[in-house]
DRENPA-3360 file (N, C-alpha, C; in nm, 2 decimals, always signed):
BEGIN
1 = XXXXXXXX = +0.16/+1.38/-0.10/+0.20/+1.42/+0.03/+0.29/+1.31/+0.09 ~ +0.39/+1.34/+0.14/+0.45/+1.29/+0.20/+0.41/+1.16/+0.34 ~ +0.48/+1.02/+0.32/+0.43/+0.94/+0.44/+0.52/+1.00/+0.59 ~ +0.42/+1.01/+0.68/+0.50/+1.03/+0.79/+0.58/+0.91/+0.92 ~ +0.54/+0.73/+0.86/+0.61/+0.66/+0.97/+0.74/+0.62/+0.85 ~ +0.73/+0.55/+0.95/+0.89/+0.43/+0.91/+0.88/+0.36/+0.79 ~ +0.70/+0.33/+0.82/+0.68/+0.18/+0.72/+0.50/+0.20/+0.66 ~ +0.47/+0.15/+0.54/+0.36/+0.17/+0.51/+0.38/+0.04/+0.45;
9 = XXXXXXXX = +0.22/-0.01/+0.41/+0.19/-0.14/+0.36/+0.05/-0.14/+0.24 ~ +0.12/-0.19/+0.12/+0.06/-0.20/+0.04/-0.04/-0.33/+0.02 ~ -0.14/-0.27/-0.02/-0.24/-0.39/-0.05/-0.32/-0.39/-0.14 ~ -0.29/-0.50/-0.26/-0.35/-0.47/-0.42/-0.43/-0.58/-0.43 ~ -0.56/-0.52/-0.47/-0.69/-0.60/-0.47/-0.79/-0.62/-0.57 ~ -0.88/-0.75/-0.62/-1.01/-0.72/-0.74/-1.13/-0.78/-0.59 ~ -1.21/-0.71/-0.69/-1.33/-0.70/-0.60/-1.44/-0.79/-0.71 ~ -1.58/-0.85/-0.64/-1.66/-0.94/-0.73/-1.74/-0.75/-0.79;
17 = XXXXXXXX = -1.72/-0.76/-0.96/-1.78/-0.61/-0.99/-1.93/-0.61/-0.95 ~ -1.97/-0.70/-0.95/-2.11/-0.72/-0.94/-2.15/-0.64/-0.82 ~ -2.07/-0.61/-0.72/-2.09/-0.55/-0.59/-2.02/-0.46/-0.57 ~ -1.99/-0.38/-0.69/-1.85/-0.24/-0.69/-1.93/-0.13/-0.59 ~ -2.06/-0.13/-0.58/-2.10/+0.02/-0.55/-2.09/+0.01/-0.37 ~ -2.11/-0.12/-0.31/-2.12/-0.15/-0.21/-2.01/-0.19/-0.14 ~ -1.92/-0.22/-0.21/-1.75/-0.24/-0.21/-1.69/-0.11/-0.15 ~ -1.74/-0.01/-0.24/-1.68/+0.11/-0.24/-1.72/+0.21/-0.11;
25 = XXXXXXXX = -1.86/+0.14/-0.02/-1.94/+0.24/+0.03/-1.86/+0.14/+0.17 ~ -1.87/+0.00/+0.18/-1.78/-0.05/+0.28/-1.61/-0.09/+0.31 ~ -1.58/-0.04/+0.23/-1.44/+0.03/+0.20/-1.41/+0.11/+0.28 ~ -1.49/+0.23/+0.23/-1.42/+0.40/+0.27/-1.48/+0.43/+0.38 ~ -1.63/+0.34/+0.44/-1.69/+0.38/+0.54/-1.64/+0.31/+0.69 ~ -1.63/+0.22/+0.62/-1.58/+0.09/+0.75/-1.45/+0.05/+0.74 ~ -1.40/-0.03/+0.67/-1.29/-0.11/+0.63/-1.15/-0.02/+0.65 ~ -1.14/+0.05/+0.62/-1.02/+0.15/+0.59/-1.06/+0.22/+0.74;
33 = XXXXXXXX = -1.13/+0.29/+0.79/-1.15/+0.37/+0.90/-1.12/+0.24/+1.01 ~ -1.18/+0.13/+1.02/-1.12/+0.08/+1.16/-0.94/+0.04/+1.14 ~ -0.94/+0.00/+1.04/-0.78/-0.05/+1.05/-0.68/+0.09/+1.08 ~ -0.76/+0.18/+1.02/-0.66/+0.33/+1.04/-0.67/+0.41/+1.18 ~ -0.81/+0.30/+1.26/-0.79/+0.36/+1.44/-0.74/+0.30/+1.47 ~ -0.65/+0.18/+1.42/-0.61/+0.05/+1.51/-0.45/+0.18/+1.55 ~ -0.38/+0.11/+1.69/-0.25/+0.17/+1.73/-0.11/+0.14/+1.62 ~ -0.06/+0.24/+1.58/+0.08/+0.28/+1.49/-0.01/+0.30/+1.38;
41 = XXXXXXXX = -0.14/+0.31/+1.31/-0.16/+0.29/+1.17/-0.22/+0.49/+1.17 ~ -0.13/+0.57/+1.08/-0.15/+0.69/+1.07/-0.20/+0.76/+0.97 ~ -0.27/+0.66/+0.87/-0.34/+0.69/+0.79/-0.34/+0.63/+0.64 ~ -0.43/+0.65/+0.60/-0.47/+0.57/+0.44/-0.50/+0.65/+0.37 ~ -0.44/+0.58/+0.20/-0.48/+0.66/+0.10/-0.52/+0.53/+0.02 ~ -0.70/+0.53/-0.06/-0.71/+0.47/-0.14/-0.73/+0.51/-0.28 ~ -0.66/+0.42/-0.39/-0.64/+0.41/-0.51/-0.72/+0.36/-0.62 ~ -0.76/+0.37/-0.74/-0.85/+0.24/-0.82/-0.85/+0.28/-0.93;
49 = XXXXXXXX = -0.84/+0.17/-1.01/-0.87/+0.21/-1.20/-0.96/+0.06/-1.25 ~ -1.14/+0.17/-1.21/-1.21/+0.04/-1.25/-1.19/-0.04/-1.39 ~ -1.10/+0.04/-1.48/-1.12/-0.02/-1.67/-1.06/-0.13/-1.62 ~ -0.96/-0.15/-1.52/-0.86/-0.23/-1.57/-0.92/-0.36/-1.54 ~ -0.87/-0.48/-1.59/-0.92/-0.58/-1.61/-0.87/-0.65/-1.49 ~ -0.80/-0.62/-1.37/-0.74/-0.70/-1.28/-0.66/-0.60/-1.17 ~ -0.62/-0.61/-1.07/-0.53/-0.58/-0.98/-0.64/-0.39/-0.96 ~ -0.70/-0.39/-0.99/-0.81/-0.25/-1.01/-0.77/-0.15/-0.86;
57 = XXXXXXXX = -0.73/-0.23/-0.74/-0.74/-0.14/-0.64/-0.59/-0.14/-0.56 ~ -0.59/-0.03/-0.49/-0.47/-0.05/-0.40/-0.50/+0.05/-0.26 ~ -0.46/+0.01/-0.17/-0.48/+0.05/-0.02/-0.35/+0.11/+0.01 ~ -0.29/+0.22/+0.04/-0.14/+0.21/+0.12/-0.21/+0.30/+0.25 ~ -0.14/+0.24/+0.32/-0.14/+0.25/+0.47/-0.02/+0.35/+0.54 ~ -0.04/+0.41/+0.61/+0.07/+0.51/+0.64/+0.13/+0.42/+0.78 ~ +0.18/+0.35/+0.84/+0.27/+0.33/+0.96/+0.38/+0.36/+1.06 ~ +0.37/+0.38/+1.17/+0.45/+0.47/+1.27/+0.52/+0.37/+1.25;
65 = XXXXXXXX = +0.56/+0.23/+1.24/+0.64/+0.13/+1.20/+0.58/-0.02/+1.18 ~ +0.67/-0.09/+1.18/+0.60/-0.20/+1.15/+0.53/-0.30/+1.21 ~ +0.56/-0.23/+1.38/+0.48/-0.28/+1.50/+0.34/-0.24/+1.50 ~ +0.30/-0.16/+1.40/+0.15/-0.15/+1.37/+0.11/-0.27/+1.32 ~ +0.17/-0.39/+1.26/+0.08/-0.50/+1.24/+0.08/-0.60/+1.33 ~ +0.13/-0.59/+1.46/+0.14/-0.70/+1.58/+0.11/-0.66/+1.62 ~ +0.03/-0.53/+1.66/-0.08/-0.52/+1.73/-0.18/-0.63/+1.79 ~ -0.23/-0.62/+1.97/-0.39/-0.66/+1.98/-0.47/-0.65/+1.92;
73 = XXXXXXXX = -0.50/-0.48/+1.91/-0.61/-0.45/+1.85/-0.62/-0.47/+1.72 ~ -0.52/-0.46/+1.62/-0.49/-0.52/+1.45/-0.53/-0.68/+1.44 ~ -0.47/-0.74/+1.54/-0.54/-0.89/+1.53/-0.64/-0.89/+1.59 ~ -0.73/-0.86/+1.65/-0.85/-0.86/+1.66/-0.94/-0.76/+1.60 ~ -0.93/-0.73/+1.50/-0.96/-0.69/+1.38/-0.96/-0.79/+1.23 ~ -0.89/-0.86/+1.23/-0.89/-0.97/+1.16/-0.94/-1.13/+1.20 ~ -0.91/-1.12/+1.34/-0.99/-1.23/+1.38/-1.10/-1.24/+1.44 ~ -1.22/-1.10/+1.46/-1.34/-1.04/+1.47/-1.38/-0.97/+1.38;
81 = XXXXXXXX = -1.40/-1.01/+1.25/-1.46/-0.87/+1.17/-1.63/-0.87/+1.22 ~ -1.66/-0.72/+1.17/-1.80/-0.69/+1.17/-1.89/-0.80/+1.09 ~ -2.02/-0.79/+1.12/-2.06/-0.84/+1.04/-2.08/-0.84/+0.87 ~ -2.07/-0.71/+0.82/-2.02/-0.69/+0.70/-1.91/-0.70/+0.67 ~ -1.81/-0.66/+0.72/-1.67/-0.72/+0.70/-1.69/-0.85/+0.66 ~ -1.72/-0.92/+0.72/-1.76/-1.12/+0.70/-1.85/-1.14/+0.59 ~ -1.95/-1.05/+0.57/-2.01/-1.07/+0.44/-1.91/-1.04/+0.29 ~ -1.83/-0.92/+0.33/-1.77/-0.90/+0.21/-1.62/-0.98/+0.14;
89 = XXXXXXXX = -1.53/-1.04/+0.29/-1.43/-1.09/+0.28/-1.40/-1.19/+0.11 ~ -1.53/-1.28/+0.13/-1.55/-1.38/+0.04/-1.49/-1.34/-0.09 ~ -1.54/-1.19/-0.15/-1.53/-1.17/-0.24/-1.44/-1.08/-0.32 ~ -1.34/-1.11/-0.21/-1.22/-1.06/-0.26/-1.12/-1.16/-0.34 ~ -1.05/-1.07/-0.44/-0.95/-1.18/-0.55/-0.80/-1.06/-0.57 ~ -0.76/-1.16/-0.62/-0.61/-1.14/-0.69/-0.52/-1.01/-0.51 ~ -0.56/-1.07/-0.43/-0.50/-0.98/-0.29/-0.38/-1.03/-0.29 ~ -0.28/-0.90/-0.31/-0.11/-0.89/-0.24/-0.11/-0.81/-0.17;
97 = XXXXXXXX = -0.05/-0.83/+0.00/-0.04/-0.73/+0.04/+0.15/-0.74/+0.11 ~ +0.20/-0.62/+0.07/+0.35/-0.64/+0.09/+0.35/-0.54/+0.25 ~ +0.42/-0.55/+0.30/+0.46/-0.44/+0.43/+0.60/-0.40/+0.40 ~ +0.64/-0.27/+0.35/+0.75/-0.21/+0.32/+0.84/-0.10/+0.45 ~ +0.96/-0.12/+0.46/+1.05/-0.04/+0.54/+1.04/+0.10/+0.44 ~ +0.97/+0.25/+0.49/+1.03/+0.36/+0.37/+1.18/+0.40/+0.43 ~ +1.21/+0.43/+0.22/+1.33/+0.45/+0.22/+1.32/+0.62/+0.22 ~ +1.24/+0.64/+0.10/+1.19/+0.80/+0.13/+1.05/+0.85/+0.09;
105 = XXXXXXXX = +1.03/+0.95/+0.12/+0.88/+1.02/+0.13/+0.90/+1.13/+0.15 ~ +0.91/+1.19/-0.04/+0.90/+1.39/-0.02/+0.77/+1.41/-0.08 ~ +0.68/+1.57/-0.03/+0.63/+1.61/-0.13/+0.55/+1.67/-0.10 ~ +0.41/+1.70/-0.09/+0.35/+1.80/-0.01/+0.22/+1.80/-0.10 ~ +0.07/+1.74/-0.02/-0.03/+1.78/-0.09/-0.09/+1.67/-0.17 ~ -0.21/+1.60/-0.19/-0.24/+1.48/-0.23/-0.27/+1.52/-0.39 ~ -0.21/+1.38/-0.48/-0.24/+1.42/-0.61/-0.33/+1.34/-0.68 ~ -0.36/+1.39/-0.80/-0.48/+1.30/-0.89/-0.45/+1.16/-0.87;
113 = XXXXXXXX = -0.34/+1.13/-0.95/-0.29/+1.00/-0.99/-0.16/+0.97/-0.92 ~ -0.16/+0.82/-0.94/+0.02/+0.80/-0.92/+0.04/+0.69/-1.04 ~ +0.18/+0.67/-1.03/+0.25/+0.56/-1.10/+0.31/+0.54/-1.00 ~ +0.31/+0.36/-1.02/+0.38/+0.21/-0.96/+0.46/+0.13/-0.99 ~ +0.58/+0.10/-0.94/+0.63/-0.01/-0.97/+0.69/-0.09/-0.87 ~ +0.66/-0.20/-0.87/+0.69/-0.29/-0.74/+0.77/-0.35/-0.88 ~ +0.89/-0.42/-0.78/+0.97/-0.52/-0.87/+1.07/-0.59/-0.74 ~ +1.08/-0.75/-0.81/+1.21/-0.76/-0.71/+1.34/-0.80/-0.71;
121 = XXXXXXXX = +1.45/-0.77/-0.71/+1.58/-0.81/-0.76/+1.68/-0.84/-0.63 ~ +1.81/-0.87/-0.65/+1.87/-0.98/-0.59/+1.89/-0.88/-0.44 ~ +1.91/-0.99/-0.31/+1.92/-0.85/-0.18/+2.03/-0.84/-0.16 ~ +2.18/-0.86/-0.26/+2.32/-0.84/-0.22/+2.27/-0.67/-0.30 ~ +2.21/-0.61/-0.33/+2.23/-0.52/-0.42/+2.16/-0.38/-0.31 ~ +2.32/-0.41/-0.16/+2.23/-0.32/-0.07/+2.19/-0.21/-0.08 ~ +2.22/-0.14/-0.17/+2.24/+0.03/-0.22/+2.09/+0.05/-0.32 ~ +2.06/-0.03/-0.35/+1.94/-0.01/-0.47/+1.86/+0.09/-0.43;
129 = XXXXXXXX = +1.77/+0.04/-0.33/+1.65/+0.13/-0.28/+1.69/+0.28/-0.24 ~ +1.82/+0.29/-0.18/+1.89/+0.45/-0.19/+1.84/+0.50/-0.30 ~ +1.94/+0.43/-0.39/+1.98/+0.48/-0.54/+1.88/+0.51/-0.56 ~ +1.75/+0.43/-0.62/+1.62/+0.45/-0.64/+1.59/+0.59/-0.61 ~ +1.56/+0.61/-0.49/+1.48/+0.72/-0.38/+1.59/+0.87/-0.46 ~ +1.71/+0.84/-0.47/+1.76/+0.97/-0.50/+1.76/+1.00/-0.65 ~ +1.71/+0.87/-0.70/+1.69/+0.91/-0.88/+1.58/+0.98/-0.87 ~ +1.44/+0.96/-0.78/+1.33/+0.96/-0.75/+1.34/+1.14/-0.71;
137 = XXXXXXXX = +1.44/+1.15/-0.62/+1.42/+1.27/-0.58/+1.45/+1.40/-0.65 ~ +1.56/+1.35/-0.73/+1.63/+1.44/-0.84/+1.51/+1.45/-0.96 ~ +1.37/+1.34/-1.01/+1.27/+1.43/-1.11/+1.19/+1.46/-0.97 ~ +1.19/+1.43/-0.91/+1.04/+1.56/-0.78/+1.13/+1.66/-0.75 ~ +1.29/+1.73/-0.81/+1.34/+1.85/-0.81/+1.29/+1.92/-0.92 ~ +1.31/+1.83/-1.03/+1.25/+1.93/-1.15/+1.11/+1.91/-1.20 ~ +1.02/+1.90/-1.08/+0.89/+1.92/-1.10/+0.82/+1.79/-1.19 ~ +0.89/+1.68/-1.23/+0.81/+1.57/-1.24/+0.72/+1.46/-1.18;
145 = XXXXXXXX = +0.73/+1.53/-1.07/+0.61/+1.46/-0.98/+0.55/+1.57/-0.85 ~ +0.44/+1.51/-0.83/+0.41/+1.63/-0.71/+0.48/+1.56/-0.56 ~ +0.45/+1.44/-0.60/+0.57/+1.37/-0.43/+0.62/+1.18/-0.49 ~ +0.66/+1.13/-0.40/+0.72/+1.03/-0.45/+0.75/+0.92/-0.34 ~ +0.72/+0.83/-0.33/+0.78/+0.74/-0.21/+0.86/+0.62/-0.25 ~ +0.94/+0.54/-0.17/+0.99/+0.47/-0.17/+1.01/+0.35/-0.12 ~ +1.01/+0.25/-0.10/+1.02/+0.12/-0.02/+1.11/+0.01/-0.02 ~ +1.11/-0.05/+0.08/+1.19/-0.20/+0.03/+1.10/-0.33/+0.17;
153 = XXXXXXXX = +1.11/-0.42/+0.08/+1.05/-0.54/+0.18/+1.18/-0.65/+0.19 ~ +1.17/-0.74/+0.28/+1.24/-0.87/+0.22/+1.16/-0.96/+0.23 ~ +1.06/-0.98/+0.28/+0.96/-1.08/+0.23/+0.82/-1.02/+0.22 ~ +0.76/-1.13/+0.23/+0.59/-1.09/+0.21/+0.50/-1.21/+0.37 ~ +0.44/-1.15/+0.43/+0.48/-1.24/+0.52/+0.35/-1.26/+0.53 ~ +0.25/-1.38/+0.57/+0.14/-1.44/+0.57/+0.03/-1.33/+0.64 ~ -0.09/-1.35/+0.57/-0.18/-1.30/+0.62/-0.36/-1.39/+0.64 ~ -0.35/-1.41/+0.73/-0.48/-1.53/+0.79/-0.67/-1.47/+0.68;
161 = XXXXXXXX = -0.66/-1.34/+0.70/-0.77/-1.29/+0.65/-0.78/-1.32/+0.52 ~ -0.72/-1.35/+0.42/-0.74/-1.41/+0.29/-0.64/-1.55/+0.22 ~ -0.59/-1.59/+0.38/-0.50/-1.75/+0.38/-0.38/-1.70/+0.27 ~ -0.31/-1.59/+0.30/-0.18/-1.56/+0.22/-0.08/-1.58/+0.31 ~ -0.02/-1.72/+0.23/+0.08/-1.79/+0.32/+0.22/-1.67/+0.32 ~ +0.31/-1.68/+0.38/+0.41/-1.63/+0.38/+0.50/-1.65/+0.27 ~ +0.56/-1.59/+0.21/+0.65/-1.56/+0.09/+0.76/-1.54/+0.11 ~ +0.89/-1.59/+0.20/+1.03/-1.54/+0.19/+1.11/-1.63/+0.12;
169 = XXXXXXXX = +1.21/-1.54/+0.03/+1.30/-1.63/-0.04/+1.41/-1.54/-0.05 ~ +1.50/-1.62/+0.02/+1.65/-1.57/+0.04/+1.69/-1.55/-0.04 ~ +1.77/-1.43/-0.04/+1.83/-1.36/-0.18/+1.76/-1.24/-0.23 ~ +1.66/-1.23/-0.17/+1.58/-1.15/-0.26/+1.51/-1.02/-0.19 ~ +1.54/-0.88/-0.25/+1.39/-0.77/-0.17/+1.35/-0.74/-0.31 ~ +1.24/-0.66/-0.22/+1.13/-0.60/-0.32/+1.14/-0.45/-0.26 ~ +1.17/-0.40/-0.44/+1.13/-0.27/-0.40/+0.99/-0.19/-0.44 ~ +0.96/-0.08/-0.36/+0.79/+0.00/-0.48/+0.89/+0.13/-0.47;
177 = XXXXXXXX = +0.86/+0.20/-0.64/+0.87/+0.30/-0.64/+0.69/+0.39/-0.67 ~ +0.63/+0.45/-0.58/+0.55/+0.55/-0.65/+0.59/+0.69/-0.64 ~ +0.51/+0.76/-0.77/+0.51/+0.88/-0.80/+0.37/+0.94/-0.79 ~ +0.35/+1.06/-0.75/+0.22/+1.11/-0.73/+0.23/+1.24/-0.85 ~ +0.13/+1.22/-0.92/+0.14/+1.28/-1.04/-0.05/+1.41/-1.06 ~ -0.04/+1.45/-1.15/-0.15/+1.56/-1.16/-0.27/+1.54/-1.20 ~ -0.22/+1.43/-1.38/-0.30/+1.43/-1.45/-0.29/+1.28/-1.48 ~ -0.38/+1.19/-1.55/-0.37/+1.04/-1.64/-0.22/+1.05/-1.69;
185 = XXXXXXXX = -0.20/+1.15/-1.77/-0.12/+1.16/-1.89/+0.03/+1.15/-1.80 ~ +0.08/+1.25/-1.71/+0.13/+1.25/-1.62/+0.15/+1.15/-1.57 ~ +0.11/+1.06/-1.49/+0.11/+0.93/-1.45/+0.14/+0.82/-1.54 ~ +0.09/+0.81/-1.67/+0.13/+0.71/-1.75/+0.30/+0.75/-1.80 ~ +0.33/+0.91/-1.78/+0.46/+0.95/-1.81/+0.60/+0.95/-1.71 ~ +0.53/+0.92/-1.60/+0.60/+0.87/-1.47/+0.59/+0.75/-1.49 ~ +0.50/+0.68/-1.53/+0.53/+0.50/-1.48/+0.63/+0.45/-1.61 ~ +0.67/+0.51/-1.72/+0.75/+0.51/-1.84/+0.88/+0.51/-1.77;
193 = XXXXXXXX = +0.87/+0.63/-1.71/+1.01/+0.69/-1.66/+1.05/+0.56/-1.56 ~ +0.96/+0.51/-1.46/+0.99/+0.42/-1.35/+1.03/+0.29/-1.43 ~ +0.98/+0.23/-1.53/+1.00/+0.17/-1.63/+1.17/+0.16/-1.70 ~ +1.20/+0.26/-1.71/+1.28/+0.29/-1.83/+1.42/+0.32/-1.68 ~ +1.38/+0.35/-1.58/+1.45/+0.36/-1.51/+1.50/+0.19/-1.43 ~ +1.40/+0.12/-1.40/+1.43/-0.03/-1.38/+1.50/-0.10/-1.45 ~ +1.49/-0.08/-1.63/+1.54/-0.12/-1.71/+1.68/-0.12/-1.72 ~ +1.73/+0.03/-1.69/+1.86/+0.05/-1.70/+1.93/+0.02/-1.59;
201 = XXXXXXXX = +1.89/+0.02/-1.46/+1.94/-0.04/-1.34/+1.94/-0.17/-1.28 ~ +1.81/-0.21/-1.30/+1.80/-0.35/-1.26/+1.71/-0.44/-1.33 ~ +1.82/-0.43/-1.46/+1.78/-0.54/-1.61/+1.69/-0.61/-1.57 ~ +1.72/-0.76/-1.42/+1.67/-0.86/-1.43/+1.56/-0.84/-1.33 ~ +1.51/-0.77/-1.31/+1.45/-0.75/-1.20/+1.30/-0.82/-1.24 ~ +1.20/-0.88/-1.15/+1.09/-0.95/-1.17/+0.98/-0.84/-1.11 ~ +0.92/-0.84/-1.24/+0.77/-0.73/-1.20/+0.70/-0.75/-1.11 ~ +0.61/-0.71/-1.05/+0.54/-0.76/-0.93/+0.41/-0.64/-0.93;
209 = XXXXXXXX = +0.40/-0.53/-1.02/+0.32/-0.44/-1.01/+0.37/-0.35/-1.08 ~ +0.33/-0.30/-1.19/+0.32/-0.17/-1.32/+0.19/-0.10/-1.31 ~ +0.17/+0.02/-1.27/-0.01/+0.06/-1.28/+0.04/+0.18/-1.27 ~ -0.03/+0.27/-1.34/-0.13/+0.42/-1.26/-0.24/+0.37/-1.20 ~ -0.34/+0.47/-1.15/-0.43/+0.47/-1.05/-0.46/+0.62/-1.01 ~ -0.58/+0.63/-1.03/-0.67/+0.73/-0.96/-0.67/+0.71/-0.81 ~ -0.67/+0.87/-0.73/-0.73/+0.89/-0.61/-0.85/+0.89/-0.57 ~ -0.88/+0.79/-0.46/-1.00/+0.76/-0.42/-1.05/+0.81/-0.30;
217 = XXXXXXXX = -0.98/+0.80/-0.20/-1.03/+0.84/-0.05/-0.88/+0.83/+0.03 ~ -0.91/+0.97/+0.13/-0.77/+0.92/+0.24/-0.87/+0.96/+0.37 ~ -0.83/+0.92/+0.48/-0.84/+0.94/+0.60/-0.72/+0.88/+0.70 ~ -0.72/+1.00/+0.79/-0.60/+1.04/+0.91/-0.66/+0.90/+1.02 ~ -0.59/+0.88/+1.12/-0.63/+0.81/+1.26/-0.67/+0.91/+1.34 ~ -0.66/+1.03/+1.38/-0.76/+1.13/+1.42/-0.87/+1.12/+1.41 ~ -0.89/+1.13/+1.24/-1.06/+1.10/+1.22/-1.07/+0.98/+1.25 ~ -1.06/+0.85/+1.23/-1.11/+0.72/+1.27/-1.09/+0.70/+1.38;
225 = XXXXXXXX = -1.02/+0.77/+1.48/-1.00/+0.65/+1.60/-1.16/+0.66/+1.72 ~ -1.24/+0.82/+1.65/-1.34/+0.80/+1.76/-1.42/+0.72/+1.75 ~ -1.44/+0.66/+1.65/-1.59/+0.56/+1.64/-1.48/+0.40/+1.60 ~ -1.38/+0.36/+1.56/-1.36/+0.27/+1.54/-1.27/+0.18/+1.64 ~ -1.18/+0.27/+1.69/-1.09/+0.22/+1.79/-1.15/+0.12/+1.92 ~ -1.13/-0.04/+1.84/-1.19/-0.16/+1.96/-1.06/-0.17/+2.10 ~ -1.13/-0.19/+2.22/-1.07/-0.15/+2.32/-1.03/-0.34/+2.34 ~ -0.89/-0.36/+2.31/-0.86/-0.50/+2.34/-0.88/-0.56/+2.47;
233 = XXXXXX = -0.95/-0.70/+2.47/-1.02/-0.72/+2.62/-0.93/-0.82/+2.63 ~ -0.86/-0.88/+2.70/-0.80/-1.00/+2.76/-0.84/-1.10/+2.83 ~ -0.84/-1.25/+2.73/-0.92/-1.33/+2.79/-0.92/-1.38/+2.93 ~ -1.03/-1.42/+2.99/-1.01/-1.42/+3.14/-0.90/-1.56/+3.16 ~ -0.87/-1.58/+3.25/-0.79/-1.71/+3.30/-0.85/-1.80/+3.37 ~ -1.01/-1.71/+3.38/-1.04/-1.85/+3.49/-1.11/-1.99/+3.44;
% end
């Protein structure tokens, strides 16, 4: 399915396994539902491939733009979690989370799997992420994907909830290509393609993320905003 803001924001995660089942249950129940009532955030889709030995999960976030993360209510969300929130924070590892400008987003209908590739190459190469999105869109013509998104960042910019300092280095964006695919097999045959597609375009480019991934849970801001949406109070002055 197609994203509907400007900007969505990826966030790739390992969890302590020893706590996957409770991970999973304060995830989809809490975690993802308040951040998706916070204001500009239009919804979530989450991702996971427990085999894998690392980078296992991914969050994308749907965004009216990018002023959904300067939010009140977004920061006080991070700088008040619940009390489980606070219990579980600790036990997160290997967290990237990028905020991407979309370049495009066709398609219609959520799919089994996707293929990923984040990479980053030089930022005089202002045409790239186009190019990308219309190579992208020309196989979701001939039915090699069921949808497809596109992105570009120029940095990675700090995040206080797991001390991820800011990352900008001039010269440089990052792009994600995903594909939303049907089957395993499918997905591993799209991430080839995204592969073989990088290869031929942007030789030098620095990996930053290669995966398929299973569908895990989506929810709209309609559904979350009744029970999650915190009403920002402003401290008194006196």
């Amino acid at each position: 399915m197609s994203l509907r803001g400007a900007a969505f924001l990826c966030l790739w995660n390992d969890f302590d396994r020893s706590m996957t089942e409770e991970y999973e249950r304060w995830h989809t129940l809490e975690h993802v539902r308040e951040r998706v009532a916070a204001p500009g955030f239009l919804a979530a889709r989450r991702y996971g491939d427990l085999a894998r030995a690392e980078n296992r999960y991914l969050t994308l976030y749907d965004l009216a733009d990018m002023a959904a993360l300067s939010t009140p209510d977004y920061a006080d969300l991070q700088a008040n979690p619940t009390p489980w929130s606070a219990r579980m924070r600790p036990h997160f590892s290997n967290v990237l989370r990028i905020p991407f400008h979309r370049i495009a987003s066709e398609g219609e209908g959520f799919a089994a799997h996707v293929a990923l590739l984040a990479y980053e190459i030089a930022e005089s190469d202002s045409t790239a992420a186009e190019a990308l999105a219309e190579r992208l869109a020309a196989r979701h013509d001939r039915g090699e994907s069921v949808a497809f998104h596109v992105g570009r960042a120029q940095d990675v910019p700090a995040y206080g909830v797991f001390q991820l300092q800011a990352d900008a280095r001039p010269g440089v964006q990052i792009l994600v290509a995903i594909e939303e695919c049907t089957t395993p097999e499918a997905a591993a045959k799209s991430l080839q393609a995204l592969r073989d597609d990088q290869a031929r375009n942007a030789p030098d480019a620095r990996i930053l993320r290669a995966e398929t991934s299973g569908f895990l849970y989506a929810v709209g801001h309609e559904e979350a905003v009744t029970r999650w949406r915190r009403q920002h109070k402003v401290p008194s002055l006196d």
